[in-house]
N, C-alpha and C positions, 0 to 999 in steps of 0.2 A: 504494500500500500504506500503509497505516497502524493506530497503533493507539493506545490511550488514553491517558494518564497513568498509569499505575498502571507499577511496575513490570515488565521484561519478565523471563520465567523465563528461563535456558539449559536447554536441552536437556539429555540424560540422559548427551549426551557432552560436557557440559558449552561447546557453541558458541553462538552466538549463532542462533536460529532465524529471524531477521531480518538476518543477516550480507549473503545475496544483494539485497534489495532494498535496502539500504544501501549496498552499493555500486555499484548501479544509480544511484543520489540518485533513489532515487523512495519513500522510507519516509519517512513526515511522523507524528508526535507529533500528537494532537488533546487539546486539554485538555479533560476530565471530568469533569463535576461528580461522575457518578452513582458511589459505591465499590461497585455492584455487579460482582463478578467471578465467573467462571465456575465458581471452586470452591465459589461460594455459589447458585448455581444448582443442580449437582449435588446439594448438602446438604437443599434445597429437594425436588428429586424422589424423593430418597431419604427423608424426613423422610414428603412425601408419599403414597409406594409403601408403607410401612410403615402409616400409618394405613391406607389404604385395604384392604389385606391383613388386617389388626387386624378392621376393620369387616365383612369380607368371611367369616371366622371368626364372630365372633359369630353374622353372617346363617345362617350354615351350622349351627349348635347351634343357633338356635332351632327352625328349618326340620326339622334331625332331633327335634328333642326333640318337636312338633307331629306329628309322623308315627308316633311311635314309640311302638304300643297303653300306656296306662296302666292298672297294675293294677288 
C-alpha cells in the first residue's frame, strides 16, 4: 500500500484511512514530484462537463433556430 507525499486526509470520523495498513508495516510514503491531487482532477471534469454542456446548448439554439420557419 502506498501513497504520495502530499498530505493524507482523515476520514469524516476523523481516523486515519491508512491506520490498517500501517499497522500491517506494509504502507510506504512515495515521494512526488507531481502536486497533482484528486481534488484537482474532479475540478478538471467539472470545469470540463460545464463547457461541454455550454457548447452542447448553443448546438441546440442554432439547430432550433435553423428549423424554425422565418417570417
Amino acid at each position: 500500500m502506498c501513497h504520495g507525499s502530499q498530505d493524507v486526509s482523515p476520514c469524516a470520523d476523523g481516523t486515519d484511512p491508512y491506520a490498517a495498513p500501517k499497522a500491517l508495516g506494509i504502507f510506504q510514503t512515495v515521494n512526488s514530484d507531481c502536486p497533482l491531487q484528486t481534488a484537482d482532477i474532479i475540478s478538471r471534469i467539472v470545469a470540463n462537463r460545464l463547457a461541454y454542456e455550454e457548447r452542447n446548448r448553443k448546438k441546440e439554439a442554432k439547430e432550433v433556430a435553423e428549423l424554425t420557419p422565418h417570417a
